[in-house]
mmCIF file as gemmi writes it, N, C-alpha and C atoms, coordinates in Angstrom:
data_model
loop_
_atom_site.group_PDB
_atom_site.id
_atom_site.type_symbol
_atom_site.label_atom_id
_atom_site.label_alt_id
_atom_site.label_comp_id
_atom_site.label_asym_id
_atom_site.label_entity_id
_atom_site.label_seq_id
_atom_site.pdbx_PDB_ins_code
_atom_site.Cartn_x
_atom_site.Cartn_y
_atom_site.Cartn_z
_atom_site.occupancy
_atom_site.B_iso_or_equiv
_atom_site.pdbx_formal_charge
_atom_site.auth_seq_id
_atom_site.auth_asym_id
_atom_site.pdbx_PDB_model_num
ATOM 1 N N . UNK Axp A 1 ? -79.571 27.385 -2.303 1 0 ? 1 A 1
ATOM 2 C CA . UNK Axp A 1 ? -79.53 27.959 -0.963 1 0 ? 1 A 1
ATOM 3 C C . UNK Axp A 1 ? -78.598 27.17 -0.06 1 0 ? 1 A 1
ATOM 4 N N . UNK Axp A 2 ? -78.238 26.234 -0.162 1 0 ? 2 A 1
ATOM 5 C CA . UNK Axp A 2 ? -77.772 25.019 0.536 1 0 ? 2 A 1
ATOM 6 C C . UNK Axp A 2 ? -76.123 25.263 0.358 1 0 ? 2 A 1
ATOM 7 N N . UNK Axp A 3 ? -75.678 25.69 -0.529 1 0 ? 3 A 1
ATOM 8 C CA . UNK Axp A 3 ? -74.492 26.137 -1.068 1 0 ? 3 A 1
ATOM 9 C C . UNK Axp A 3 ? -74.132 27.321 -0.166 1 0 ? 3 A 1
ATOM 10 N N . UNK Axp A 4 ? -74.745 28.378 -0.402 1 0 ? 4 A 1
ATOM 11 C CA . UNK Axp A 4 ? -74.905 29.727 0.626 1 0 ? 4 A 1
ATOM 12 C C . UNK Axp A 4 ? -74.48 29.332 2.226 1 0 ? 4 A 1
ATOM 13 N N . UNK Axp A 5 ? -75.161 28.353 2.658 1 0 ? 5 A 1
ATOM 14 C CA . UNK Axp A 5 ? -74.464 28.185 3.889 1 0 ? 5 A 1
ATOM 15 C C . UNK Axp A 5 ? -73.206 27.654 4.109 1 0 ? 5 A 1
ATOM 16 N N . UNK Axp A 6 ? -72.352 26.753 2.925 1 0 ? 6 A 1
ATOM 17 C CA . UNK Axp A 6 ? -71.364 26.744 3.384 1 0 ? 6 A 1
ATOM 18 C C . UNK Axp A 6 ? -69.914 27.914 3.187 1 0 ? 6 A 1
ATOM 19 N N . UNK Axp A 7 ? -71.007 29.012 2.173 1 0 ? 7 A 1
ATOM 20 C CA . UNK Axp A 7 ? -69.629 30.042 1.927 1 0 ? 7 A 1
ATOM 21 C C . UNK Axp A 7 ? -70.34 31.513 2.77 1 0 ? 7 A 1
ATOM 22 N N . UNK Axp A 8 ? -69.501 31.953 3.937 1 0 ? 8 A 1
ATOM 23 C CA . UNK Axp A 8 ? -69.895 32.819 4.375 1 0 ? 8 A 1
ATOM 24 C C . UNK Axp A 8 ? -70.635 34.27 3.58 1 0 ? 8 A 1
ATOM 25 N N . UNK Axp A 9 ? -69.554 34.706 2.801 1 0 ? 9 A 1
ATOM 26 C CA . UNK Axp A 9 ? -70.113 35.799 1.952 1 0 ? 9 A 1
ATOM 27 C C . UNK Axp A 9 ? -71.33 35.487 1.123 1 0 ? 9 A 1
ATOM 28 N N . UNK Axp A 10 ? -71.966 34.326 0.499 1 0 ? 10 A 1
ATOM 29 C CA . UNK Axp A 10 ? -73.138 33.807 0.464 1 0 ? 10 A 1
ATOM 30 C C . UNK Axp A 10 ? -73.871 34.125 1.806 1 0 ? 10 A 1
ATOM 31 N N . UNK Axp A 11 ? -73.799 33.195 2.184 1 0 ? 11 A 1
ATOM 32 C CA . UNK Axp A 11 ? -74.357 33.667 3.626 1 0 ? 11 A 1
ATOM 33 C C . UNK Axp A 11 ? -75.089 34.697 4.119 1 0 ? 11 A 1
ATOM 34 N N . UNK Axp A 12 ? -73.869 35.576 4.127 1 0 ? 12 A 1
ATOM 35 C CA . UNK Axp A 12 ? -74.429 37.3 4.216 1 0 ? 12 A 1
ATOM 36 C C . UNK Axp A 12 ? -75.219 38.223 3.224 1 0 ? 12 A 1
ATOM 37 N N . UNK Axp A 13 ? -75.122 37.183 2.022 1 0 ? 13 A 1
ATOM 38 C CA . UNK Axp A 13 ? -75.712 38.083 0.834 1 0 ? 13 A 1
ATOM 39 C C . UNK Axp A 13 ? -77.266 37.451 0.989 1 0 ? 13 A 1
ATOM 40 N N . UNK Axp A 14 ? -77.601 36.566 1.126 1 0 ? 14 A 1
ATOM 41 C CA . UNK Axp A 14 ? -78.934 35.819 1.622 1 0 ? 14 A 1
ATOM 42 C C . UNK Axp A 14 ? -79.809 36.742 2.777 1 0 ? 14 A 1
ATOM 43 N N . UNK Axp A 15 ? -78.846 36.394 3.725 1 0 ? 15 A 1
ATOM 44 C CA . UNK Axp A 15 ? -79.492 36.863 5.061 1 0 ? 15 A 1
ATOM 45 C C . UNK Axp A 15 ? -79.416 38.707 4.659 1 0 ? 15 A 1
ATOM 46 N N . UNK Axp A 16 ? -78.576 39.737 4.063 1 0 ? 16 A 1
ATOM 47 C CA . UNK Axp A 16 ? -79.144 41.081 3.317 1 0 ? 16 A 1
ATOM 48 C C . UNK Axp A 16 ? -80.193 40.893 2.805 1 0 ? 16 A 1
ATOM 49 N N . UNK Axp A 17 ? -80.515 40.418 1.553 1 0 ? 17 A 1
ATOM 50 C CA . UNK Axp A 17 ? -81.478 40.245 0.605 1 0 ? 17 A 1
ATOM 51 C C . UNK Axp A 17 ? -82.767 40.006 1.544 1 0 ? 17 A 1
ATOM 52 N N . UNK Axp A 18 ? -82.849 38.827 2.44 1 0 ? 18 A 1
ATOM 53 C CA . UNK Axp A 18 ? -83.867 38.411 3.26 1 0 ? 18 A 1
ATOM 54 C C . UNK Axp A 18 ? -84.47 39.469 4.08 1 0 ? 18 A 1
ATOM 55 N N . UNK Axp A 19 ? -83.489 40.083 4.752 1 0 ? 19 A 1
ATOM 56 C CA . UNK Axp A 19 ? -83.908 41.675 5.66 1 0 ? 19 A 1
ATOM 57 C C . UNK Axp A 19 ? -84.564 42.571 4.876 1 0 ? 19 A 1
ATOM 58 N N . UNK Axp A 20 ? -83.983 42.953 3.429 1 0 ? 20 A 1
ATOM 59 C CA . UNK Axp A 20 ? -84.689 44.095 3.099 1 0 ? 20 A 1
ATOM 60 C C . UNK Axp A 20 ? -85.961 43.864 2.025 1 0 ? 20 A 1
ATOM 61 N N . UNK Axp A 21 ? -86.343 42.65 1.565 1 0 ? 21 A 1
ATOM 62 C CA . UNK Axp A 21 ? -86.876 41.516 0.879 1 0 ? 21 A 1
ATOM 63 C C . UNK Axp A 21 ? -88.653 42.245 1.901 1 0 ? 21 A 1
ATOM 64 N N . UNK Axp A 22 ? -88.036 41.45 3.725 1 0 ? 22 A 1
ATOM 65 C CA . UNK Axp A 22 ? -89.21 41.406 4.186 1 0 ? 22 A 1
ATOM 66 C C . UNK Axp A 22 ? -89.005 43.383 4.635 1 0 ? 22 A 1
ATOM 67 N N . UNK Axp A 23 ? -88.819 43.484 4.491 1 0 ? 23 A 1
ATOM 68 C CA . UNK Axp A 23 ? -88.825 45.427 4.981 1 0 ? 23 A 1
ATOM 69 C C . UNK Axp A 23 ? -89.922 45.963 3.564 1 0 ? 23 A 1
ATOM 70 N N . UNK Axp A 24 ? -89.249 45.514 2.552 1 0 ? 24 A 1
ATOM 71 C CA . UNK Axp A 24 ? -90.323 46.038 1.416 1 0 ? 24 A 1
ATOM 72 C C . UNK Axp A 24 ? -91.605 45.176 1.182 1 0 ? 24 A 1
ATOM 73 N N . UNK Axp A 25 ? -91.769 44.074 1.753 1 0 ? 25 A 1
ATOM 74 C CA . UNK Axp A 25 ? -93.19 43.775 1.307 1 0 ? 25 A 1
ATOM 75 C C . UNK Axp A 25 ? -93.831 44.102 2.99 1 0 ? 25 A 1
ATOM 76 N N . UNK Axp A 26 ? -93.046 44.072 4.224 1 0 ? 26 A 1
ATOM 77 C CA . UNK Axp A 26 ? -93.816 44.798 5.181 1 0 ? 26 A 1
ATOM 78 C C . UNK Axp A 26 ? -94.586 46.393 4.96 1 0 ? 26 A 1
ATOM 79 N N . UNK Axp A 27 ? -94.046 47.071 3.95 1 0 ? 27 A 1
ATOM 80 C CA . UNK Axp A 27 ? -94.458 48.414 3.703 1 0 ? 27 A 1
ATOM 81 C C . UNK Axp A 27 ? -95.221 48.267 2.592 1 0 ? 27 A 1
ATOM 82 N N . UNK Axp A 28 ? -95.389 47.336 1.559 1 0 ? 28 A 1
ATOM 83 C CA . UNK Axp A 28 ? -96.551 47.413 0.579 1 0 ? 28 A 1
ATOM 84 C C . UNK Axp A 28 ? -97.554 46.811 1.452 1 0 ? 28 A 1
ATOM 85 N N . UNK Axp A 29 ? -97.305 45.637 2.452 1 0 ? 29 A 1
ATOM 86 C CA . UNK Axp A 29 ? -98.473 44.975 3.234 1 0 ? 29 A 1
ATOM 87 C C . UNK Axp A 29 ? -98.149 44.664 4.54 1 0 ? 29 A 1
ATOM 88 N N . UNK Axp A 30 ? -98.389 46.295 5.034 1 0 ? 30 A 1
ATOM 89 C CA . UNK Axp A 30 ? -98.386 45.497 6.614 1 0 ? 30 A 1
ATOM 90 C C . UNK Axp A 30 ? -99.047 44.643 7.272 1 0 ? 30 A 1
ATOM 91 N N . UNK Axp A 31 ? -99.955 43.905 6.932 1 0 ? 31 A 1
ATOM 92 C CA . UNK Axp A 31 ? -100.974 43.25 7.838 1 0 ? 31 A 1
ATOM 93 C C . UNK Axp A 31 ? -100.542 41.535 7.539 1 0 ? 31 A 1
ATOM 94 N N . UNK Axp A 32 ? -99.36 41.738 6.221 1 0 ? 32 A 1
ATOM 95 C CA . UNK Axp A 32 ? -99.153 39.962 5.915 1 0 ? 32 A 1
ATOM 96 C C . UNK Axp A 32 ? -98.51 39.517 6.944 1 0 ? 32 A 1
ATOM 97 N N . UNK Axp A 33 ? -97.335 40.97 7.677 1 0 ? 33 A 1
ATOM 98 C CA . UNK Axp A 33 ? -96.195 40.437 8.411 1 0 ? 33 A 1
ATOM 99 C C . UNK Axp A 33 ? -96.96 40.204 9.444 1 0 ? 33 A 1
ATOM 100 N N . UNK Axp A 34 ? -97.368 41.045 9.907 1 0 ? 34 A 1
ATOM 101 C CA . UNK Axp A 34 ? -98.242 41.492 11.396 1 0 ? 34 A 1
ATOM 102 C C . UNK Axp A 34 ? -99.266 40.329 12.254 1 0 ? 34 A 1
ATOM 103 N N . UNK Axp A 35 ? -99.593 39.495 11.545 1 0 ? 35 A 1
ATOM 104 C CA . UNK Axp A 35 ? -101.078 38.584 11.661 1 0 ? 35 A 1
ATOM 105 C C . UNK Axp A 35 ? -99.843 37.732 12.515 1 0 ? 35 A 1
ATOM 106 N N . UNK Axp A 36 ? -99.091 36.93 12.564 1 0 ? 36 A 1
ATOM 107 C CA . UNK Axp A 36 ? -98.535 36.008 12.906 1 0 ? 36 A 1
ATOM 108 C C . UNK Axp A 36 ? -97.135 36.177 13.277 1 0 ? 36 A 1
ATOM 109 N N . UNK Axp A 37 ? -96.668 36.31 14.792 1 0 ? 37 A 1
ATOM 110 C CA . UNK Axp A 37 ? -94.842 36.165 14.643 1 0 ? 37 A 1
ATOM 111 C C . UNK Axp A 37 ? -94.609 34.861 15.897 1 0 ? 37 A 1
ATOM 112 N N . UNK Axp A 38 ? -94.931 34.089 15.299 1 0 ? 38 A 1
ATOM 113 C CA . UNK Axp A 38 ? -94.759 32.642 15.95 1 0 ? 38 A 1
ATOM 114 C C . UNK Axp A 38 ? -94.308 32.126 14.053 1 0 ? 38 A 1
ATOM 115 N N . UNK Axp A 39 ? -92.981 31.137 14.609 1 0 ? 39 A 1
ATOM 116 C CA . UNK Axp A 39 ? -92.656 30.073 13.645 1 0 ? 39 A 1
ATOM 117 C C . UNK Axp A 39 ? -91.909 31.089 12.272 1 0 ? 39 A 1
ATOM 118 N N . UNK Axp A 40 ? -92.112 30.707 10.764 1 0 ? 40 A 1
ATOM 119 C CA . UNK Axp A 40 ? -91.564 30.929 9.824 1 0 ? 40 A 1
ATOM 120 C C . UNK Axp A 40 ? -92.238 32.541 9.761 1 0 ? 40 A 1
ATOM 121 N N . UNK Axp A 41 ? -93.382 32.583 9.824 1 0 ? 41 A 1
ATOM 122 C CA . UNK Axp A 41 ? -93.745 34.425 9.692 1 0 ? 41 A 1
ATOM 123 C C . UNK Axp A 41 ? -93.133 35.228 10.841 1 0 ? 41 A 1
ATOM 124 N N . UNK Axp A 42 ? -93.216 34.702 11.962 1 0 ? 42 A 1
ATOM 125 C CA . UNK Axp A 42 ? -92.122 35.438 12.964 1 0 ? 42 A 1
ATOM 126 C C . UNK Axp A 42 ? -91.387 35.699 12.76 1 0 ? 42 A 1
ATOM 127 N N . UNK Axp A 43 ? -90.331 34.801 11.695 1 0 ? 43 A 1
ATOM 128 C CA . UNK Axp A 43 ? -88.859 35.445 11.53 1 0 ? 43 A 1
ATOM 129 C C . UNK Axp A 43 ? -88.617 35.995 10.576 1 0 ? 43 A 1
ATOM 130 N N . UNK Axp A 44 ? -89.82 35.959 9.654 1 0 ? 44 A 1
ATOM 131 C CA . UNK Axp A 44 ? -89.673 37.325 8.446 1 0 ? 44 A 1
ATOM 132 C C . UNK Axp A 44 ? -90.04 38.314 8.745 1 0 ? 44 A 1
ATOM 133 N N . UNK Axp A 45 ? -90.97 38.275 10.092 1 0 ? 45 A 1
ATOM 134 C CA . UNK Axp A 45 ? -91.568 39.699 10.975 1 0 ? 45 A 1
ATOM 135 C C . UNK Axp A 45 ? -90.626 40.391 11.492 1 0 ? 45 A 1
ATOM 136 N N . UNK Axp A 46 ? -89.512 39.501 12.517 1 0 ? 46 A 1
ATOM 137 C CA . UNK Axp A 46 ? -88.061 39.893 12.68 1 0 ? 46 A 1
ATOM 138 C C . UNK Axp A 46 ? -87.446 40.35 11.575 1 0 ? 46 A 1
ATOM 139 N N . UNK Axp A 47 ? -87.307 39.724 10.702 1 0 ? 47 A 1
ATOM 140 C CA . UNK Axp A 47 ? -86.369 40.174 9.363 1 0 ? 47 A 1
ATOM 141 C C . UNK Axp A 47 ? -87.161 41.549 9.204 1 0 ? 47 A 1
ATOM 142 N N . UNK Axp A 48 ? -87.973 41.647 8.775 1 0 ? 48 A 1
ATOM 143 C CA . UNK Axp A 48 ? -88.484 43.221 8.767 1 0 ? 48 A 1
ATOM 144 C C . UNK Axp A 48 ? -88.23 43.975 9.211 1 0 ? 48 A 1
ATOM 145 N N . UNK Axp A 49 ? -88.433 43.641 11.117 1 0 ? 49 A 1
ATOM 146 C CA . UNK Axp A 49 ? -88.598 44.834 11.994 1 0 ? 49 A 1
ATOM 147 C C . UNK Axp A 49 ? -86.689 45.596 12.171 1 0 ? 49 A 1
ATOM 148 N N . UNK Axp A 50 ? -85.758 44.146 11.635 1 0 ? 50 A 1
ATOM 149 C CA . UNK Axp A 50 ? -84.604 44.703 11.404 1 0 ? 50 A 1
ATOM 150 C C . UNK Axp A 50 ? -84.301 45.81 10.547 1 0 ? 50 A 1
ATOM 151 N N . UNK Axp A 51 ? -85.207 45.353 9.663 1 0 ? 51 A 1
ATOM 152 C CA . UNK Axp A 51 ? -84.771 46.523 8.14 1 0 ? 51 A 1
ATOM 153 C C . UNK Axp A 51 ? -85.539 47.545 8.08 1 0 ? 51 A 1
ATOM 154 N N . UNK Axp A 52 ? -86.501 47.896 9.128 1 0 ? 52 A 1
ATOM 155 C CA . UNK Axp A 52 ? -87.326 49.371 9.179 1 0 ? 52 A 1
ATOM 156 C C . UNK Axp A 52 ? -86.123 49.936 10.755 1 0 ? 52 A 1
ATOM 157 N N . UNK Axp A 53 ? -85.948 48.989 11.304 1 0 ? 53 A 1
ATOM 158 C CA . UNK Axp A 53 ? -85.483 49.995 12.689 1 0 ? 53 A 1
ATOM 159 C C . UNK Axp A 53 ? -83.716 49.823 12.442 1 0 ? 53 A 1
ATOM 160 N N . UNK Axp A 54 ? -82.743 49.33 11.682 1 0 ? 54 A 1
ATOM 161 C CA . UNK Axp A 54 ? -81.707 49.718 11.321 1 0 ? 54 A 1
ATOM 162 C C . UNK Axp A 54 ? -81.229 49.589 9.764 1 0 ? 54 A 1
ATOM 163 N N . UNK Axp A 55 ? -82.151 50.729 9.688 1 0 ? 55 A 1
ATOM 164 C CA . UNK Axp A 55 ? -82.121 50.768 7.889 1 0 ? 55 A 1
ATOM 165 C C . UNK Axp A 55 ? -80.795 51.256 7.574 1 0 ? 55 A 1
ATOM 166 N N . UNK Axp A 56 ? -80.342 52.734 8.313 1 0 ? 56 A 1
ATOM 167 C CA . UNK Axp A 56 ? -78.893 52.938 7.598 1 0 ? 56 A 1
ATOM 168 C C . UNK Axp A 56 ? -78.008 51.656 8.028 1 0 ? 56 A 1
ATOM 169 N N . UNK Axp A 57 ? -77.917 51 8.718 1 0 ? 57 A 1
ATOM 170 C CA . UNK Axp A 57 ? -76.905 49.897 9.234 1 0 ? 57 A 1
ATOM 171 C C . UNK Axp A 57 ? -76.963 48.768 7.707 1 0 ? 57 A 1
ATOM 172 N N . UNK Axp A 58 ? -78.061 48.664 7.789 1 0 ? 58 A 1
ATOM 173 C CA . UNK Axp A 58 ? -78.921 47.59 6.421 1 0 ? 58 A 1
ATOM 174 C C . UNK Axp A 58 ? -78.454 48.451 5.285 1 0 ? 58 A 1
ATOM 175 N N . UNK Axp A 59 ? -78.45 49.21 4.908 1 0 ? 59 A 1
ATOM 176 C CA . UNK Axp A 59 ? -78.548 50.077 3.535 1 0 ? 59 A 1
ATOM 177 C C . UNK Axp A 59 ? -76.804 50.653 3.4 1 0 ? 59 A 1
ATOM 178 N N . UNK Axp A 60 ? -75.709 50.422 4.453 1 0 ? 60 A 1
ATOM 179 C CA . UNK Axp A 60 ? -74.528 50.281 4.322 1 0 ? 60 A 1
ATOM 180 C C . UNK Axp A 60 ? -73.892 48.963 4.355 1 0 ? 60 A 1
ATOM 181 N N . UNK Axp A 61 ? -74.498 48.302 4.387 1 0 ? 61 A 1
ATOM 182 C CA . UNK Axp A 61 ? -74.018 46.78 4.653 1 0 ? 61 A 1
ATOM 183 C C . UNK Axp A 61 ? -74.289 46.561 3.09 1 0 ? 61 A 1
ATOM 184 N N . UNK Axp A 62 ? -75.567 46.186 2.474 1 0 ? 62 A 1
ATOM 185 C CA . UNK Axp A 62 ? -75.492 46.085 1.275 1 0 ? 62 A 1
ATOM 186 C C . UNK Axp A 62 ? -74.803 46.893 0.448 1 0 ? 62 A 1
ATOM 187 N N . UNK Axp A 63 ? -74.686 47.67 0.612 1 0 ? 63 A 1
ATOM 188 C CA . UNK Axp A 63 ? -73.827 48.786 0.161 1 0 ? 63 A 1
ATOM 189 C C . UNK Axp A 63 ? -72.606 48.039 -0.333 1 0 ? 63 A 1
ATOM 190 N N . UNK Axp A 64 ? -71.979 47.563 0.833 1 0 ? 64 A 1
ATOM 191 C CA . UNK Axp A 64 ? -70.367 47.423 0.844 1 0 ? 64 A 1
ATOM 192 C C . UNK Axp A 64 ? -70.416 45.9 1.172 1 0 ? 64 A 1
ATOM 193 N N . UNK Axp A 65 ? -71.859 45.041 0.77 1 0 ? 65 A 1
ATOM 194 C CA . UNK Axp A 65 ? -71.653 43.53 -0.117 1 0 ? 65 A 1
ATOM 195 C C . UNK Axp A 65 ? -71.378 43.734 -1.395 1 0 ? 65 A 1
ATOM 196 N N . UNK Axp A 66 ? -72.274 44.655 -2.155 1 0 ? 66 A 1
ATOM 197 C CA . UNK Axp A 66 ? -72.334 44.928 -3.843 1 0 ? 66 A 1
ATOM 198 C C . UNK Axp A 66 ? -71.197 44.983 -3.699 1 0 ? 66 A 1
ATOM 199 N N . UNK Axp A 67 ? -70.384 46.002 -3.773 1 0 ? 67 A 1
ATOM 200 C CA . UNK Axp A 67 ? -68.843 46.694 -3.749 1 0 ? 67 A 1
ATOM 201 C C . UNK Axp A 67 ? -68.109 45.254 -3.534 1 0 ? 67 A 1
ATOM 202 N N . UNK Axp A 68 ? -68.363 44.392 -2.654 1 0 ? 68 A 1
ATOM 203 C CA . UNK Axp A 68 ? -67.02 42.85 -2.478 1 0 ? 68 A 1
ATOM 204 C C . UNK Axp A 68 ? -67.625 42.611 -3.302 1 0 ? 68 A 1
ATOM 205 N N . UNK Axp A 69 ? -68.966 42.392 -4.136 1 0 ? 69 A 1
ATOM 206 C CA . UNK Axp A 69 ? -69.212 40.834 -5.261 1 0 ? 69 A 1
ATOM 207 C C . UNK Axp A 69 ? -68.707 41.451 -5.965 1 0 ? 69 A 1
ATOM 208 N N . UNK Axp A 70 ? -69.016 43.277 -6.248 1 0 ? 70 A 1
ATOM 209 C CA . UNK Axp A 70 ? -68.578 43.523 -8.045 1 0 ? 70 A 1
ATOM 210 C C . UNK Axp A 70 ? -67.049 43.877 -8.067 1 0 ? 70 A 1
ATOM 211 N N . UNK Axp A 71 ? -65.968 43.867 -7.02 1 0 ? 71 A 1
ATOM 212 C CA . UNK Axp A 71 ? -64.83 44.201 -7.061 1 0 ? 71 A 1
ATOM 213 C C . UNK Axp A 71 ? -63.866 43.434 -6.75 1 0 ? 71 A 1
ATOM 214 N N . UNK Axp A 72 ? -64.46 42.402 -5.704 1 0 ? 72 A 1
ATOM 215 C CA . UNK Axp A 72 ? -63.431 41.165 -5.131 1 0 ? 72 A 1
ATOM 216 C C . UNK Axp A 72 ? -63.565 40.269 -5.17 1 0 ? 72 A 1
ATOM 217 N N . UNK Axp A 73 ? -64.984 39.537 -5.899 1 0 ? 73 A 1
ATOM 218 C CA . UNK Axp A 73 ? -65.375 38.147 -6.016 1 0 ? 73 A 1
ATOM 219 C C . UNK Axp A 73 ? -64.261 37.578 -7.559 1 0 ? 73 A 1
């Protein structure tokens, strides 16, 4: 993970994965995110509430990360 921060496109592939990561276990369990958004569960609560309220934004972005790793990396 430590690596990831110093190469941007890492970076972005982390922080994707992380958004839609907490979007799908917010919808198998809403009540894990929900109990707590103070500190480290807050910002996977954020990470969630990103990936339910700009899903097409989220779901074209990964989109067109796959497309740079499998075509330009």
């Amino acid at each position: 993970f430590q690596s990831a921060l110093f190469n941007f496109q890492s970076l972005l592939t982390v922080v994707l994965l992380l958004i839609c990561t907490c979007a799908y276990v917010k919808s198998l369990f809403p009540s894990l995110l929900d109990r707590n958004k103070v500190g480290l569960s807050g910002t996977l609560w954020k990470c969630a509430r990103i990936g339910e309220r700009k899903s097409p934004f989220v779901a074209v972005s990964c989109f067109m990360m796959a497309f740079s790793i499998l075509f330009w990396s």
